[in-house]
Backbone as ProteinMPNN parsed JSONL, in Angstrom:
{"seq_chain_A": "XXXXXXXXXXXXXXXXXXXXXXXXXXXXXXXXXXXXXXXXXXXXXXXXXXXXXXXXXXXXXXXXXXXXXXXXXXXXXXXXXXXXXXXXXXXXXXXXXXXXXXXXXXXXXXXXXXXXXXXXXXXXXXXXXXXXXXXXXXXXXXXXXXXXXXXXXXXXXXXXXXXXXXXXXXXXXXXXXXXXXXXXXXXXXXXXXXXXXXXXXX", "coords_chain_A": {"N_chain_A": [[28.581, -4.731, 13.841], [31.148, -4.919, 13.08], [31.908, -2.873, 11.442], [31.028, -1.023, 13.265], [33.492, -1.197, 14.878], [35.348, -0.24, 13.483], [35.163, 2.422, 12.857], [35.211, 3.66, 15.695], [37.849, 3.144, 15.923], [38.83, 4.502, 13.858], [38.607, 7.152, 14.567], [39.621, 7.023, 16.903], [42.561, 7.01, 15.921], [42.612, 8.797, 13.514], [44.175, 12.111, 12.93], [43.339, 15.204, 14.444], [41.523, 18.593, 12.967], [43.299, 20.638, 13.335], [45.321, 19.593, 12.992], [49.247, 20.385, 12.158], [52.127, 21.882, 10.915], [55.154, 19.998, 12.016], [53.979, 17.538, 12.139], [52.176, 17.123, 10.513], [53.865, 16.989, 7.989], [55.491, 15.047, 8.606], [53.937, 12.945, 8.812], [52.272, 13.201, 6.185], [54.565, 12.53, 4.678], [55.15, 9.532, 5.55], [53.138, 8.617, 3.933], [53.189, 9.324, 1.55], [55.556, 9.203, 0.738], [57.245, 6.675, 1.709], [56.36, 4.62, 0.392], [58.142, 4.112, -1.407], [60.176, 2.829, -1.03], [60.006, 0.426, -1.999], [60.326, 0.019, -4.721], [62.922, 0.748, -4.537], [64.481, -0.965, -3.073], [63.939, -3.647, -4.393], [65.214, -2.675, -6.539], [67.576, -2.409, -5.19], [68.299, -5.369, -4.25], [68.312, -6.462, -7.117], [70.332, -5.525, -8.496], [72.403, -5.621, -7.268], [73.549, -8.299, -8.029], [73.685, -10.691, -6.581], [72.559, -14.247, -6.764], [70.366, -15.553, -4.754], [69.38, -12.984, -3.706], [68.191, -11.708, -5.929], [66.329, -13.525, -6.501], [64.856, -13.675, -4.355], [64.317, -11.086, -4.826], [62.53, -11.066, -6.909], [60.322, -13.089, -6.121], [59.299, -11.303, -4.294], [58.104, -9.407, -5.82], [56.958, -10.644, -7.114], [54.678, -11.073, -5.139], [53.932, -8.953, -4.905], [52.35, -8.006, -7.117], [50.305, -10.238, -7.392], [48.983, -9.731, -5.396], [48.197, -6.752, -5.692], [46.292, -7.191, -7.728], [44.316, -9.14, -6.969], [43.798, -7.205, -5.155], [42.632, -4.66, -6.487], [40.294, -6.395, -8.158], [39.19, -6.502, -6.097], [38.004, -3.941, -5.541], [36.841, -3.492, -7.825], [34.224, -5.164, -7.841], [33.419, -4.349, -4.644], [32.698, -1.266, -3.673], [33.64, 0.655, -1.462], [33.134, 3.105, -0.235], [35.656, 5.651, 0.811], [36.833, 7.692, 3.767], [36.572, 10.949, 3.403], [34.713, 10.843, 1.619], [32.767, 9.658, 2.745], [32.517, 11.552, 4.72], [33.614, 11.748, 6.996], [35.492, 12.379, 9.573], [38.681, 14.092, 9.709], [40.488, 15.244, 6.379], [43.439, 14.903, 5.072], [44.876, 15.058, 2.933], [44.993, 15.106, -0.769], [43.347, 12.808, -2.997], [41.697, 10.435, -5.136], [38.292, 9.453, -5.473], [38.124, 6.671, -5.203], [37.67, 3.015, -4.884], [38.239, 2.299, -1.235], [39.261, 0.031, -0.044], [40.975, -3.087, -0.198], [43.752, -1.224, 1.028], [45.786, 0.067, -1.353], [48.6, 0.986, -0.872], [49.417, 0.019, 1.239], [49.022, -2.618, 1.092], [51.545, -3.157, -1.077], [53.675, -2.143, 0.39], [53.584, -4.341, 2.394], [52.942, -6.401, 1.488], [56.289, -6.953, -0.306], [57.767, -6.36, 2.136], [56.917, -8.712, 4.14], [57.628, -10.992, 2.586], [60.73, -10.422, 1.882], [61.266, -10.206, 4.339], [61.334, -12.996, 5.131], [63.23, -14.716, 3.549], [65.584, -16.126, 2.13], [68.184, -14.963, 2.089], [70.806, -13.044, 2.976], [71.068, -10.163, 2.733], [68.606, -9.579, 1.479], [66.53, -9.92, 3.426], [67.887, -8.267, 6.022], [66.561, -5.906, 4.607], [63.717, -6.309, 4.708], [63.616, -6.92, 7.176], [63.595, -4.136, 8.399], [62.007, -2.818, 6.599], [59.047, -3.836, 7.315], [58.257, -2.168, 10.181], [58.25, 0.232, 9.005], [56.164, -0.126, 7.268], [54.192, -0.118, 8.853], [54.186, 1.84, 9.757], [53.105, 3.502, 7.202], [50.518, 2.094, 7.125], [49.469, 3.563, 9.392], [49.599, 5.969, 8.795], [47.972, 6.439, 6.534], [45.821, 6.066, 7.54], [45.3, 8.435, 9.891], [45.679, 10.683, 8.106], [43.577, 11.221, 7.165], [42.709, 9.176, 4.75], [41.874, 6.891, 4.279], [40.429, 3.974, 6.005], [40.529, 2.306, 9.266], [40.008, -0.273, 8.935], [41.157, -1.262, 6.043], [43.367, -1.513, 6.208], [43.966, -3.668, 7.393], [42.258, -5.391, 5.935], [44.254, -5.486, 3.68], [46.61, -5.741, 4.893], [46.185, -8.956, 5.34], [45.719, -9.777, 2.94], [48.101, -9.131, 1.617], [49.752, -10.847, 3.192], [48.281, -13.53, 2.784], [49.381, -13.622, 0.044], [52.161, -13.348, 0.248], [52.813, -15.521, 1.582], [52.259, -17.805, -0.451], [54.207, -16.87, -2.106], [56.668, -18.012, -0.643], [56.36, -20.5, -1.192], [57.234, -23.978, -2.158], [56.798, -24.399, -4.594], [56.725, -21.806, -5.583], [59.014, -20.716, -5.2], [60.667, -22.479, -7.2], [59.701, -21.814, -9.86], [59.967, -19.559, -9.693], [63.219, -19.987, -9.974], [63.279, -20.9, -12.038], [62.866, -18.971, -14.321], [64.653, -17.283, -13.545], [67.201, -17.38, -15.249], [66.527, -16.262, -17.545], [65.197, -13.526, -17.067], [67.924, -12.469, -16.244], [69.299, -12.525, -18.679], [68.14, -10.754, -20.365], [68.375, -8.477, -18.948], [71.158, -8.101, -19.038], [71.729, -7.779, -21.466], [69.648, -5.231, -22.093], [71.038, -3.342, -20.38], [74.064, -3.379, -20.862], [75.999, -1.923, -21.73], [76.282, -0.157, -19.167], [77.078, -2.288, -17.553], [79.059, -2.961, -18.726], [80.796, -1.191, -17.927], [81.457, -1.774, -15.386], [79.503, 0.022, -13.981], [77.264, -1.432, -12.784], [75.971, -4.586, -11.896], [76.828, -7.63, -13.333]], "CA_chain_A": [[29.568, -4.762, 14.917], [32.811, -4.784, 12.871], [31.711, -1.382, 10.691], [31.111, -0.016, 14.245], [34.743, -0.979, 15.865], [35.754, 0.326, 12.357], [34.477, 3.566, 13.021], [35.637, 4.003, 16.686], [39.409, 2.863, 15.684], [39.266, 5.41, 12.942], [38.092, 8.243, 15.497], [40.507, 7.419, 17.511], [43.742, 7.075, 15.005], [42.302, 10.205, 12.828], [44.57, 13.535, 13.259], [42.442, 16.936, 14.926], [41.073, 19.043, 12.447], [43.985, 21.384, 13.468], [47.105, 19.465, 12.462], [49.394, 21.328, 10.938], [54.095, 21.568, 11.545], [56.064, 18.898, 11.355], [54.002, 16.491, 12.736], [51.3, 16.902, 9.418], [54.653, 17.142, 6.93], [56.304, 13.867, 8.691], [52.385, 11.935, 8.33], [52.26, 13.235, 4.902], [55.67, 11.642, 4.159], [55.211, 8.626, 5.362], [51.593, 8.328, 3.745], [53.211, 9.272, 0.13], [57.032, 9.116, 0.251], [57.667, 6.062, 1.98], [56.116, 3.819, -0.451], [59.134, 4.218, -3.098], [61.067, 1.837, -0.533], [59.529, -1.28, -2.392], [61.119, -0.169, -6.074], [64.317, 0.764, -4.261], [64.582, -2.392, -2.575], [64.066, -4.267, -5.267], [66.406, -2.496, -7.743], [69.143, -2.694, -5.042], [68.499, -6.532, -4.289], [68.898, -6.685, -8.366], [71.807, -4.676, -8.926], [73.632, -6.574, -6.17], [73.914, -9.055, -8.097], [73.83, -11.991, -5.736], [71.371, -14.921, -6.999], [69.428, -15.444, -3.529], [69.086, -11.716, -3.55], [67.16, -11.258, -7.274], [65.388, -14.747, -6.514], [63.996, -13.18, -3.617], [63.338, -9.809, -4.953], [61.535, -11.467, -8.243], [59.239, -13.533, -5.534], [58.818, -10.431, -3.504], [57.976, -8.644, -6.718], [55.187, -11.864, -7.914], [53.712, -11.204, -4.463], [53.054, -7.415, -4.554], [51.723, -7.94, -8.136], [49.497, -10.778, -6.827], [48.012, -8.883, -3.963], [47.411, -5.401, -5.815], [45.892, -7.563, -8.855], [43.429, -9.014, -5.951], [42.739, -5.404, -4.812], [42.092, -4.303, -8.083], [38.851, -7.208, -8.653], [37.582, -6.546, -4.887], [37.398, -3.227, -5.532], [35.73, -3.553, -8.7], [33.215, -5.665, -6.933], [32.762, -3.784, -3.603], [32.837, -0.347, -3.236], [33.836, 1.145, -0.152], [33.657, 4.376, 0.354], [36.734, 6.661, 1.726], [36.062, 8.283, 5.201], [36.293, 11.863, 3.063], [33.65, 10.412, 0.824], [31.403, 9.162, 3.809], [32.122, 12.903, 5.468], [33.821, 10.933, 8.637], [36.79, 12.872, 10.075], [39.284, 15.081, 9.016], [41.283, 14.656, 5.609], [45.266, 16.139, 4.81], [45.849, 14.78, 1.462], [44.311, 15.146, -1.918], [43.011, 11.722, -3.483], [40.714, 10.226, -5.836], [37.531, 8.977, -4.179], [37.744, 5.763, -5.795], [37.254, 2.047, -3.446], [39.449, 2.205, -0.079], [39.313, -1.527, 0.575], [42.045, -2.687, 0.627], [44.582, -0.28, 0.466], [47.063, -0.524, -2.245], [50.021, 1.369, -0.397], [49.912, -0.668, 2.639], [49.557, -4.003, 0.252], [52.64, -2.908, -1.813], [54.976, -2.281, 1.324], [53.203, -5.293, 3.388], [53.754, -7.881, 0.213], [57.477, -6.944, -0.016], [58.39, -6.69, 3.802], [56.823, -10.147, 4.142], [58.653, -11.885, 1.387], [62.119, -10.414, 2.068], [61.717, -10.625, 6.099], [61.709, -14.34, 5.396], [63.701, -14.944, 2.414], [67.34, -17.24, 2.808], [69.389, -14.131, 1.314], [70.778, -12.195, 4.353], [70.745, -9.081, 2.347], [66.595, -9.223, 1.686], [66.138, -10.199, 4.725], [68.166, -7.17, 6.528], [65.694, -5.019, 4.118], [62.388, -7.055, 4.532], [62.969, -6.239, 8.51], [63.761, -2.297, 8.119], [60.503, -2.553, 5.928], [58.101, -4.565, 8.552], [57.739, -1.464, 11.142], [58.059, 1.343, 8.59], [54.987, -0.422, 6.652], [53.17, -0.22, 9.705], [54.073, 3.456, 9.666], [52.793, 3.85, 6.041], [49.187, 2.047, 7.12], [49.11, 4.467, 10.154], [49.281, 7.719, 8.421], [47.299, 6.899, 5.866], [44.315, 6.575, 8.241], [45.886, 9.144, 10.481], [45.42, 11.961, 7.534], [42.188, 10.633, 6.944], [42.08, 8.709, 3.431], [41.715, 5.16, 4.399], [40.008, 3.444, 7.472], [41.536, 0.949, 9.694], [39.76, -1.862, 8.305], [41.37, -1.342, 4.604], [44.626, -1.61, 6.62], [43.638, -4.883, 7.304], [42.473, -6.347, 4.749], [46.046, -5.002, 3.385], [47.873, -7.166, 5.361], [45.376, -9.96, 5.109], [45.583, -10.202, 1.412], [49.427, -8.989, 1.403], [50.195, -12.343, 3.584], [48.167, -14.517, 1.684], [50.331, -13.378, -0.888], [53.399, -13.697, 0.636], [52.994, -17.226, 1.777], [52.426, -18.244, -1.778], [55.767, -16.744, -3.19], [57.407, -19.087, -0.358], [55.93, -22.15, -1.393], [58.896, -24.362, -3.113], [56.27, -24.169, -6.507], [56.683, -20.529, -6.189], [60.511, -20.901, -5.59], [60.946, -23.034, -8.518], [59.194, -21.032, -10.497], [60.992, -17.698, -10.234], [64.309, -20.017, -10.24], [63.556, -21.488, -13.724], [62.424, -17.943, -14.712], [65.738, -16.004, -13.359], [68.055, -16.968, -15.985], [66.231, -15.642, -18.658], [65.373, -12.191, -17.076], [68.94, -11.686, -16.089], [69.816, -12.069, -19.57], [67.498, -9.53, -20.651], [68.672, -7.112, -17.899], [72.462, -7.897, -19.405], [71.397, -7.38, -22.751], [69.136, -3.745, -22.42], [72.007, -2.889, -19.433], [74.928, -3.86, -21.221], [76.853, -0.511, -21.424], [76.6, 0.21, -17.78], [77.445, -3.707, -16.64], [80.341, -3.429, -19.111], [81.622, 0.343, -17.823], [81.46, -1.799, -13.879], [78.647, 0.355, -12.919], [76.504, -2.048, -12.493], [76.831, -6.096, -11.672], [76.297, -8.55, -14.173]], "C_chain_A": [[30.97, -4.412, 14.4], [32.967, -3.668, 12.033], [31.212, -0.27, 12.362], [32.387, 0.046, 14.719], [35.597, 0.021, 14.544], [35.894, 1.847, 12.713], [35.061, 4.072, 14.261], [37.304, 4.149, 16.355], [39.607, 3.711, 14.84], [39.051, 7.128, 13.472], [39.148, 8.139, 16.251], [42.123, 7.624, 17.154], [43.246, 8.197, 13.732], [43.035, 11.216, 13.787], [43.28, 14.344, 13.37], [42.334, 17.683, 13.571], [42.593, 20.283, 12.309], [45.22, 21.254, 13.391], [47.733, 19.825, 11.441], [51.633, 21.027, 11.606], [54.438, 20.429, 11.171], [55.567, 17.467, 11.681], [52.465, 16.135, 11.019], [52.688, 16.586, 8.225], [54.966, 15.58, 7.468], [55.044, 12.713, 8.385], [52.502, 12.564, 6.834], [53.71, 12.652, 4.048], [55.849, 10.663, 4.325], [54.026, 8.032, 4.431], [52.142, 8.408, 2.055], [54.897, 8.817, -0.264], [57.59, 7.496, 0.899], [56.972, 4.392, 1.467], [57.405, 3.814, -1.699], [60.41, 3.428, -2.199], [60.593, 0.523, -1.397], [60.349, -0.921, -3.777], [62.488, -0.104, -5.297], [64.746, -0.638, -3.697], [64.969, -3.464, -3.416], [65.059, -4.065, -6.093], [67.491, -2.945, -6.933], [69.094, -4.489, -4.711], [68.802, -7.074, -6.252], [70.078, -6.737, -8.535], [72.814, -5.415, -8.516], [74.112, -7.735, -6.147], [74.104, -10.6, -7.784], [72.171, -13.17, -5.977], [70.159, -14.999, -5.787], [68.826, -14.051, -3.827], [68.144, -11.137, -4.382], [66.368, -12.226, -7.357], [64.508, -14.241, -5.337], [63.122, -11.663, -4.308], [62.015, -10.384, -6.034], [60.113, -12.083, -7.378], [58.517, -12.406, -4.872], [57.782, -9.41, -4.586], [56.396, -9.117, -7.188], [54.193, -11.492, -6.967], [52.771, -9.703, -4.46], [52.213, -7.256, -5.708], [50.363, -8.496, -7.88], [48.572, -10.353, -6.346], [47.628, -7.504, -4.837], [46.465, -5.915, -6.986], [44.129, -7.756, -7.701], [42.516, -7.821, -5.498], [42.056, -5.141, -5.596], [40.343, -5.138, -8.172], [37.78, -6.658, -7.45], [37.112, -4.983, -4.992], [36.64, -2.784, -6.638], [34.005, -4.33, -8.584], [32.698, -5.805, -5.758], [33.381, -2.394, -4.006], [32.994, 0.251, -1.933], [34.144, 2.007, -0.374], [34.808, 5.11, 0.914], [36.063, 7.612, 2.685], [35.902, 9.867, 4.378], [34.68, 12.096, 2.57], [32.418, 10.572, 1.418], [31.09, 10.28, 4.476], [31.912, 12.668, 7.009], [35.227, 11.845, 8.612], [37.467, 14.134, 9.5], [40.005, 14.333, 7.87], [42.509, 15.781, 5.483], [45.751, 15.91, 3.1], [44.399, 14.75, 0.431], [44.066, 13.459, -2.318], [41.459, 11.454, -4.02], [39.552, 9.131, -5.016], [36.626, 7.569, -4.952], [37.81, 5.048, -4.443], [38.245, 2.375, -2.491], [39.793, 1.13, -0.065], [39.523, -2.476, -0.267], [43.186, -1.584, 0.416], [46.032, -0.346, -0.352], [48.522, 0.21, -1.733], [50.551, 0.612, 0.226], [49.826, -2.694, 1.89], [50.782, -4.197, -0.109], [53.977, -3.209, -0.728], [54.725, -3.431, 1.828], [54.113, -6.57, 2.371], [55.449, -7.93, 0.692], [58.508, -7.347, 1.1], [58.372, -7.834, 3.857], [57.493, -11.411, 3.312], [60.189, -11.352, 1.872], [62.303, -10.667, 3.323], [62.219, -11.958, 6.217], [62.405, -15.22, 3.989], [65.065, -15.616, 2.689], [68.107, -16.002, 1.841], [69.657, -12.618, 2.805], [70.229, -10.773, 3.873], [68.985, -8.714, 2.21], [66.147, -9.456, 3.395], [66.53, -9.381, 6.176], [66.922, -6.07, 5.891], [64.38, -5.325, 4.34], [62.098, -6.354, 6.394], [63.041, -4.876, 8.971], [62.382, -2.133, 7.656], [59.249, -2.707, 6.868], [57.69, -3.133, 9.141], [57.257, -0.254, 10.469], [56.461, 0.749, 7.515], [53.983, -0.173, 7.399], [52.62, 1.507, 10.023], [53.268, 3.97, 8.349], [51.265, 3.746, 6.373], [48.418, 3.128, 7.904], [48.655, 5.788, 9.586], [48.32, 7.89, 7.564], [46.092, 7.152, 6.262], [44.628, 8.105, 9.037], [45.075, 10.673, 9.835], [44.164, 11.941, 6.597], [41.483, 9.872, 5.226], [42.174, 7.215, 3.275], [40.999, 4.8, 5.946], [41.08, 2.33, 7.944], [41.17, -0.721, 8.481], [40.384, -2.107, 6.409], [43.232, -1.294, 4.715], [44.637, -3.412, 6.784], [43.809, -5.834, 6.749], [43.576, -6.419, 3.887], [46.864, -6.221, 3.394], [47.453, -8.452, 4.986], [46.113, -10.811, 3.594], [47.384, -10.379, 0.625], [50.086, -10.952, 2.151], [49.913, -13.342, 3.111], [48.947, -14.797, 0.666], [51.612, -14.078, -1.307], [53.918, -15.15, 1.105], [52.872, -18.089, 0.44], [53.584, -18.15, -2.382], [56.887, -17.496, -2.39], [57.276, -20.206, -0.379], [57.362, -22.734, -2.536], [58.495, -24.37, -4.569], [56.748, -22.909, -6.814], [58.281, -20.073, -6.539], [60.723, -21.79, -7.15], [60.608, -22.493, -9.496], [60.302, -19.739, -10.803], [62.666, -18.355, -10.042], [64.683, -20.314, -11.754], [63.551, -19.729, -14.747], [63.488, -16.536, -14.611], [66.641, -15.881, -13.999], [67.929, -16.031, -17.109], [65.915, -13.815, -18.321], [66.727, -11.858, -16.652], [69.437, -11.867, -17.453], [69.582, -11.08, -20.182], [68.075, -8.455, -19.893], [70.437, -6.728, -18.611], [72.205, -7.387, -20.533], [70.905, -5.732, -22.485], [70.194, -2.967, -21.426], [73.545, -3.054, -19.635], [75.802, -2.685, -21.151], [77.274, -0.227, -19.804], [77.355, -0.843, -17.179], [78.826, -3.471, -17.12], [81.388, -2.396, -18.529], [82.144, -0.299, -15.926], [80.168, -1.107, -12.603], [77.912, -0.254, -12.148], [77.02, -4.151, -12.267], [76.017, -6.538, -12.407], [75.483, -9.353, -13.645]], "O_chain_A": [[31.804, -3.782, 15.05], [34.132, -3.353, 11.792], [31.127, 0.958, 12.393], [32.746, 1.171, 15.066], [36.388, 0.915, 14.847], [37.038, 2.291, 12.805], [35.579, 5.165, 14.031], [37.898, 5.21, 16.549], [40.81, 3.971, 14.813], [39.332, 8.106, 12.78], [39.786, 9.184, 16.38], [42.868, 8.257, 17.902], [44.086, 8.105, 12.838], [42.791, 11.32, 14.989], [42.332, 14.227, 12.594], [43.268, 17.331, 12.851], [42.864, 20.724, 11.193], [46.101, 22.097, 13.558], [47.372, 19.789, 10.264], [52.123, 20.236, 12.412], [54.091, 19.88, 10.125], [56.262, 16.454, 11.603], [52.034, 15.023, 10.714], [52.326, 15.716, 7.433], [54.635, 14.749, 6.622], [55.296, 11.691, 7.746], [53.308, 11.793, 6.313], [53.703, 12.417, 2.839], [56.683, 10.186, 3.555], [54.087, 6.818, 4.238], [51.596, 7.634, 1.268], [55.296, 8.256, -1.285], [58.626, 7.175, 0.315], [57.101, 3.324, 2.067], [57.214, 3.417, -2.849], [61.544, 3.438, -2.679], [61.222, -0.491, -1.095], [61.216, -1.773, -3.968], [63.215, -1.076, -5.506], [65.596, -1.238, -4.356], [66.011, -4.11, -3.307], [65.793, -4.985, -6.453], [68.345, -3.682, -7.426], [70.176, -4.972, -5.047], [69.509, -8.054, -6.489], [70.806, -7.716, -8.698], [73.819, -5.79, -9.12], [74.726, -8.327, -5.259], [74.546, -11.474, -8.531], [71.056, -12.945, -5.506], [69.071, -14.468, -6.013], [67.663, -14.057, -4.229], [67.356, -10.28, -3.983], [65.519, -12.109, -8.24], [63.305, -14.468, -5.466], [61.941, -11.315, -4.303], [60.819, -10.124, -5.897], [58.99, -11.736, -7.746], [57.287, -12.423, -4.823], [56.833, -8.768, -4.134], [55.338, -8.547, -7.455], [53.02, -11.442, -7.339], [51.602, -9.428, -4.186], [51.293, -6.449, -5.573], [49.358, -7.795, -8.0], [47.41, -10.503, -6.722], [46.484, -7.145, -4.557], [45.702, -5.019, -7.346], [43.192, -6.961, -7.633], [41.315, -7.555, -5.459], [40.841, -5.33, -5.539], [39.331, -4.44, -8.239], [36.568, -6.444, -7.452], [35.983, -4.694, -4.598], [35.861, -1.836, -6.538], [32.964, -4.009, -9.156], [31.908, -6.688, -5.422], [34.456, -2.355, -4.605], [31.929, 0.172, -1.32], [35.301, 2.193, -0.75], [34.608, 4.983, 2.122], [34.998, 8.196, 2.482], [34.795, 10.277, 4.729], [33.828, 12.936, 2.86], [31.415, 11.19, 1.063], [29.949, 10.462, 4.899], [31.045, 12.952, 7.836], [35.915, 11.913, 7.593], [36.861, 15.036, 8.921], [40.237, 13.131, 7.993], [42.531, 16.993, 5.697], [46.621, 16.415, 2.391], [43.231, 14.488, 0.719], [44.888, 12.778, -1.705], [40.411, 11.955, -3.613], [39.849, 8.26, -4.199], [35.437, 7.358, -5.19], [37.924, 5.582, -3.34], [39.279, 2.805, -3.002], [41.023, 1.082, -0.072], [38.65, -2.857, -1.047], [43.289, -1.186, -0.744], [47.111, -0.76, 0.074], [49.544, -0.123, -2.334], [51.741, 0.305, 0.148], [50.49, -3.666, 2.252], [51.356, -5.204, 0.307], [54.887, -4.031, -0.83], [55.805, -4.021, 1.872], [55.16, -7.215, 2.427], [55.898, -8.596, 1.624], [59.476, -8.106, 1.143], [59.438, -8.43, 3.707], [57.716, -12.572, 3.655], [60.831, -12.296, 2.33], [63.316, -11.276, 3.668], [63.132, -12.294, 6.971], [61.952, -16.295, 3.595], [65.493, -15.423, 3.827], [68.598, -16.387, 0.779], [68.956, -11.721, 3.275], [69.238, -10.242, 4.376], [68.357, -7.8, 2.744], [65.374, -8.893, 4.169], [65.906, -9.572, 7.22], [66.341, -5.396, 6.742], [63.686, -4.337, 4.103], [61.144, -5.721, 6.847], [62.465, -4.575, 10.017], [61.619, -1.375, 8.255], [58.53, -1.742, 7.126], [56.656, -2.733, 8.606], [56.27, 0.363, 10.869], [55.768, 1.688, 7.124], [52.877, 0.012, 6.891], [51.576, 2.096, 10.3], [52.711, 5.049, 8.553], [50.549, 4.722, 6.152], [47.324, 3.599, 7.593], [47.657, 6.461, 9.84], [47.713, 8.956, 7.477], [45.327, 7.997, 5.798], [43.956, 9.008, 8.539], [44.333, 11.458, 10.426], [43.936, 12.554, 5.554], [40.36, 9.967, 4.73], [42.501, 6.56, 2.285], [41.198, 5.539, 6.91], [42.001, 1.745, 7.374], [41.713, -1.578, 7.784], [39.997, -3.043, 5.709], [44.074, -1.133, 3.832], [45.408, -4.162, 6.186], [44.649, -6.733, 6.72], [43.817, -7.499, 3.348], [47.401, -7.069, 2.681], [48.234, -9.141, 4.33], [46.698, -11.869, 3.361], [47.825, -11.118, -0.256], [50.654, -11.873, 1.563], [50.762, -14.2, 2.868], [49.242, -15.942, 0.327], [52.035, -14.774, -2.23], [55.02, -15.69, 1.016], [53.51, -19.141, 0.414], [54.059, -19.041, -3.086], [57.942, -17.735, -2.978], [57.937, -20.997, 0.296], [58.105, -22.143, -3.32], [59.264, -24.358, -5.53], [57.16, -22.649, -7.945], [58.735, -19.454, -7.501], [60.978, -21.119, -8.151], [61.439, -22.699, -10.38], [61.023, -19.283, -11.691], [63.526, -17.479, -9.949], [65.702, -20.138, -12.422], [64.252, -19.55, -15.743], [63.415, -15.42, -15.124], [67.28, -14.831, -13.931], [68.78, -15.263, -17.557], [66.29, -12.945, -19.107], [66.828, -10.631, -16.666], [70.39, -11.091, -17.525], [70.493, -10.382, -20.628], [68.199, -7.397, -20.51], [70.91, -5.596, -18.71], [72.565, -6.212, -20.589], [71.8, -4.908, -22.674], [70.23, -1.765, -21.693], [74.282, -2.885, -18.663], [76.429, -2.681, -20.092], [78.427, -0.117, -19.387], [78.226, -0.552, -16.359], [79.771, -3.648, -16.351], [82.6, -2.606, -18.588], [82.916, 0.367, -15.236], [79.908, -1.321, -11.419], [77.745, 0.093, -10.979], [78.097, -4.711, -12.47], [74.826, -6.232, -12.45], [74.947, -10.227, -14.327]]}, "name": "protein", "num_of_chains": 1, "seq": "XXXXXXXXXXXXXXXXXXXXXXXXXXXXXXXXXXXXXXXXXXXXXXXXXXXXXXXXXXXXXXXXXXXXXXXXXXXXXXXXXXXXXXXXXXXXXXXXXXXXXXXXXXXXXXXXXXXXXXXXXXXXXXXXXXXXXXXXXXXXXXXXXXXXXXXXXXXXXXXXXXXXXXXXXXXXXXXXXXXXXXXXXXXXXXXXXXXXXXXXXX"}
């Protein structure tokens, strides 16, 4: 039953055989380019200096590690096929026809979004909800241009929220607060030139 709704939902969110203009270039950009919001994010909640701001990114950071570590085992111990693989739909993008399930793009942005949406630092939390809709855009296309199913969108989020509710637990806060003096010394230390020139914030 739930490998059949699978199947219908991916028939009906699969691009025509015949997409092609700006509407294949803007799905192929969100499907590869709009994953490099989670390092940017992060560096600029660093950079910026503001404790809330690198206490959130560091949790946001534990959770996307968390969740793709997860991926990583289930797909060493299920295989799931990719709809190319199975010789379901159309495909637009090149990729290796390793497990689908879950999908590590839509983990990566999901983790992040979810941790900064609800984070006490206004700044993550302006970026966490910018992230939220465009993540949703990232899971879309990737089924869209046919190299993921719905259900590996899913489990995505699934596994991404699990995640994310862990790095707001007050263990997980305490944790990455005992843990933030010491990487910002490191960051002053190998960044020391730039912090000292102003480029950057101590």
């Amino acid at each position: 039953m739930l490998e059949q709704f699978n199947l219908i939902l991916f028939s009906a969110l699969n691009a025509h055989a015949d997409l092609t203009g700006w509407q294949l270039s803007g799905a192929v950009f969100a499907a590869e380019w709009l994953i490099f919001l989670v390092p940017l994010s992060l560096t600029l909640l660093w950079t910026n200096g503001a404790g809330p701001g690198r206490e959130a990114a560091l949790r946001a950071f534990g959770a996307a590690v968390g969740a793709l570590t997860l991926n990583a085992m289930i797909g060493h111990l299920w295989y799931s096929p990719r709809p190319f693989v199975a010789e379901v739909g159309h495909t637009f993008l090149l990729h290796a026809p390793d497990s689908s399930f879950p999908s590590d793009h839509a983990t990566s942005i999901f983790s992040v979004a979810l941790v900064l949406a609800f984070s006490g630092s206004a700044l993550a939390r302006r970026l966490g909800l910018v992230m939220l809709p465009l993540s949703l855009l990232v899971a879309w296309s990737r089924v869209y241009l046919g190299v993921h199913w719905p259900k590996d969108m899913i489990g995505a989020l699934l596994v991404s929220s699990g995640f994310a509710l862990l790095a707001c637990t007050p263990m997980a806060q305490a944790a990455c607060a005992r843990a933030l003096p010491m990487l910002e010394s490191v960051y002053r230390r190998l960044l020391a030139l730039p912090i000292g020139r102003g480029w950057l914030r101590p």
